[in-house]
N, C-alpha and C positions, 0 to 999 in steps of 0.2 A: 504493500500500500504506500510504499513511498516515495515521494516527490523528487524531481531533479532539484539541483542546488538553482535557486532564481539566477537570473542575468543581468536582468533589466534594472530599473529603479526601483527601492522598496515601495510598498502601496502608501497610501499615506490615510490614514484612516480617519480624520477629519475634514475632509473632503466631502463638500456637498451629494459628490455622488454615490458617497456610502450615509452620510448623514441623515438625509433623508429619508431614505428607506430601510434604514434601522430606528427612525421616529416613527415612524408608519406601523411599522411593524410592534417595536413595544407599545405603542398605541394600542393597535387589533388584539392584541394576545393580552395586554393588559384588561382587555374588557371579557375576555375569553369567561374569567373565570363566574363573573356573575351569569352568564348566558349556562354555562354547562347544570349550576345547582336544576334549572328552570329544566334541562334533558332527564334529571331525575327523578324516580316515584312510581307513575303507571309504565314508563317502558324502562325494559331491563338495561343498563350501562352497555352493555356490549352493540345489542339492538341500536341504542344509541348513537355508539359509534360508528358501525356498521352503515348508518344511514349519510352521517355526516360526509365519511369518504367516499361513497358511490356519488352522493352531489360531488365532493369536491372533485374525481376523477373524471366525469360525465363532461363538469366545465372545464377543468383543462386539458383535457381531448379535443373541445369544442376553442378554446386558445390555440390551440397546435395548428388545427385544419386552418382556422383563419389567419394564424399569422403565416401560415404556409409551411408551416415546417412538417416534418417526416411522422406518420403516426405510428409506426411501426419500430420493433426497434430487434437487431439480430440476438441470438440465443445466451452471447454471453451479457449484452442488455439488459435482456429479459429476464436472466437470473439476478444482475445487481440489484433492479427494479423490486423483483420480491424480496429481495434482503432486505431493502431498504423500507419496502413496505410493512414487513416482518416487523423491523425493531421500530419502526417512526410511527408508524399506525393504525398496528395492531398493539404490539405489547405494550410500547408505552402509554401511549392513548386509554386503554383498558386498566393498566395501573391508574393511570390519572385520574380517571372515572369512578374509580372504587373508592379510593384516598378519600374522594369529596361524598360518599357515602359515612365517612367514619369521624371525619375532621372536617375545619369551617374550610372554605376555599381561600380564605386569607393565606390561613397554613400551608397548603399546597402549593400556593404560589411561593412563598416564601421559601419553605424547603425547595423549593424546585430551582431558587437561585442557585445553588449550587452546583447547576448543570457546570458554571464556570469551572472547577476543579478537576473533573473525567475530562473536560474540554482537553486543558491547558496539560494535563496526563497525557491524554492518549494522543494529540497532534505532536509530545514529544520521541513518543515512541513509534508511530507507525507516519508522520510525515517528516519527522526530525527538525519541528522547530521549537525553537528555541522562547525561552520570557525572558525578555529582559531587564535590569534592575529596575527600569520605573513600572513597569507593565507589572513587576511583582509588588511593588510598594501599593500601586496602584488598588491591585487583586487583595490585599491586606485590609488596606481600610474599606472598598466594601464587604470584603466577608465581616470585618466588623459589624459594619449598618446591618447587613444580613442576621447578625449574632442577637444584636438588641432585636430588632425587629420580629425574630424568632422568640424570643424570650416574650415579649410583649403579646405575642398572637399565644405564646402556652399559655399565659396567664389568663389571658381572656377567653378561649375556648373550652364549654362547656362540658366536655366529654370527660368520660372517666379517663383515668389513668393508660389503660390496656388500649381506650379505643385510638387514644392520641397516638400509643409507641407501635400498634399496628397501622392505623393510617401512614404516620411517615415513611414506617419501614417500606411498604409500596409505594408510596411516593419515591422514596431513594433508588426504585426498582426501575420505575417511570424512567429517572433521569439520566443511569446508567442507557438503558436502550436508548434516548434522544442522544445520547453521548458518542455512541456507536453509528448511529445515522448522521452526526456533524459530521463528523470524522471523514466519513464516506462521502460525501459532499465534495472535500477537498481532496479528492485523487484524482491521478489524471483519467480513473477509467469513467469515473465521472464525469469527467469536462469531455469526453469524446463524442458523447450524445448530446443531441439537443434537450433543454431542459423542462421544455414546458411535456413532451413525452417522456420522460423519465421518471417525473413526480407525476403525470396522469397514469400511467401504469402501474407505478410502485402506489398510491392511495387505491387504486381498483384493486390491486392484490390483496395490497391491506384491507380492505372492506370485505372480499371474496374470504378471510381468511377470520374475519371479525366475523360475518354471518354465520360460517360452518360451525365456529364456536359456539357464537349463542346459541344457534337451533338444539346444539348438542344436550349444550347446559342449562336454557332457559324454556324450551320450546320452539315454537311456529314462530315467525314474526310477527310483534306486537307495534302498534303504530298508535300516539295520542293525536288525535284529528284537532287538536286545538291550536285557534292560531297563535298563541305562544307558542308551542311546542312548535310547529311547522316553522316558524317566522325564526326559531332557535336552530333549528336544522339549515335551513336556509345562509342564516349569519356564517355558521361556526364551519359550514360546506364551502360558501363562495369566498366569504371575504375573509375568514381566518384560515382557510384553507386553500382553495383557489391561488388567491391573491397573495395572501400571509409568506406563505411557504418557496415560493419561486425568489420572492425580495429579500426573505435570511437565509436561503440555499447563495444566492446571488451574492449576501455578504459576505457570507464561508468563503467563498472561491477569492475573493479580491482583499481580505487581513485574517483568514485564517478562523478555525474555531475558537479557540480563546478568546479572541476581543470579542466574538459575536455575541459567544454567550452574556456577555456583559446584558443586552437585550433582555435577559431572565433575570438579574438585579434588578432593575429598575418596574418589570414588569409588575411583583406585587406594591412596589408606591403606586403604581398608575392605578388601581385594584382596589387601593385603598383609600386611594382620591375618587375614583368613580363608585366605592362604596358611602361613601360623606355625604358623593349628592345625589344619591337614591336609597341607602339602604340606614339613613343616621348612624355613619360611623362618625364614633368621636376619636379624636387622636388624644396619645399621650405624650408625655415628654421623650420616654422611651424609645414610643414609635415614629417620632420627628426627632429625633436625635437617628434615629438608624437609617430613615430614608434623606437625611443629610449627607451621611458617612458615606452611602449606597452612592449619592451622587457627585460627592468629591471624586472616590474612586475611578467611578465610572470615567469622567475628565481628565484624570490623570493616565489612566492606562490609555485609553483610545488616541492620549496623545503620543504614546510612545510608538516609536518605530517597530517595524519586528526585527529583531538579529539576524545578521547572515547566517544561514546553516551550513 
């Protein structure tokens, strides 16, 4: 899985044209988490997702054809395609889903900042790059803001003891497979396919492979006909999926997994700002003390270069 040594100029990842679409995207994903509680209750989590990736794969297949690009893709493709839909998903996705069965979604998001860690691991070993001293200084003081802001969602979440340390544990499941699927993002056998086929095959697979599940373990397919539920399918199909997922596969490729996941910091502040003005969240000193920290960091690493490998 590893990369040649670059040639050109390091990427520079302050650059509006990674800026941008790494606003966009912790935006969508930051709203993610209040849309998914509303996919649970009458239909089974799996079902759930199940639905979500069939929209999102359906639209960008329907992206592919129109922008002209290749719908098809040869056999060793078509195998990345299910890995990738394997661990992006199905398993993580499905982790994610249950997490928010057990724990508040505050939590989830929060734990799940530390996608940054497996990122910043596994791009060292299977792409060979490197963090360098600010990008680590950087990575410190958000997992800091991460650390209060963790402590602040235990205290407030009303679950017993067992339900909290079983939620996170699949949560931490979740983030291992998104960690595996970053990763994958940044290899070259990835950049040889066009991308809007690549993530429209790999969510079909993942959907093909979320369906056999549920039917297995929950039944027939079960569908809430309401238009939240629909309007929820829709959201978390097109525009956190669709949309979401081509513009942080896109950032992978241009500074790498580690800075990207930075994206998963910041995403439970956005979660917790968009829980204030719909669901009366109140903040505490804790919790604005950590989504402070969250965002120094974030500034400080994105402005660091990457190291030569």
């Amino acid at each position: 899985m590893s990369d040649p040594a670059p040639t050109g100029p390091r990427p520079n990842s302050t650059k509006l044209a990674v800026l941008i679409p790494f606003g966009i995207v912790t935006l969508i994903w930051g709203s993610t988490w209040l849309v998914i509680t509303g996919q649970l209750g009458v239909v089974p989590p799996t079902w759930s997702v199940t639905y979500r990736f069939l929209v999102g794969g359906i639209a960008m297949l329907a992206w592919a054809a129109w922008s002209r690009q290749t719908l098809w893709l040869d056999a060793r493709g078509m195998a990345f395609a299910v890995l990738l839909g394997l661990m992006q998903f199905a398993l993580n996705f499905n982790f994610v889903y249950r997490a928010e069965m057990h724990v508040t979604s505050g939590l989830v998001a929060v734990v799940f900042a530390l996608l940054l860690v497996p990122n910043a691991i596994l791009s060292r070993i299977f792409l060979g790059q490197r963090m360098g001293r600010q990008l680590l200084v950087g990575s410190a003081v958000a997992m800091a803001g991460v650390a209060l802001l963790f402590t602040h969602e235990i205290r407030r979440d009303p679950s017993a003891a067992d339900e909290v340390y079983y939620g996170i544990g699949i949560t931490l499941l979740g983030v291992m497979c998104a960690s595996v699927a970053n990763v994958m993002q940044a290899t070259e056998t990835s950049k040889r396919y066009p991308m809007a086929t690549m993530i429209a095959w790999a969510m079909l697979a993942g959907a093909t492979m979320d369906g056999a599940f549920a039917w297995l373990t929950t039944g027939p397919p079960v569908f809430e006909w309401t238009a939240t539920y629909i309007a929820g399918v829709l959201y978390l199909g097109i525009v956190a999926s669709a949309v979401a997922f081509p513009l942080y596969f896109g950032i992978i490729r241009v500074i790498g997994p580690a800075k990207a996941a930075y994206s998963s910091v910041l995403i439970p502040v956005i979660a917790m700002l968009l829980s204030t003005l719909f669901e009366g969240y109140r903040w505490s000193l804790l919790a604005g003390a950590g989504a402070a920290l969250a965002g120094v960091g974030l500034v400080v690493a994105l402005k660091a270069r990457r190291p030569a490998r």
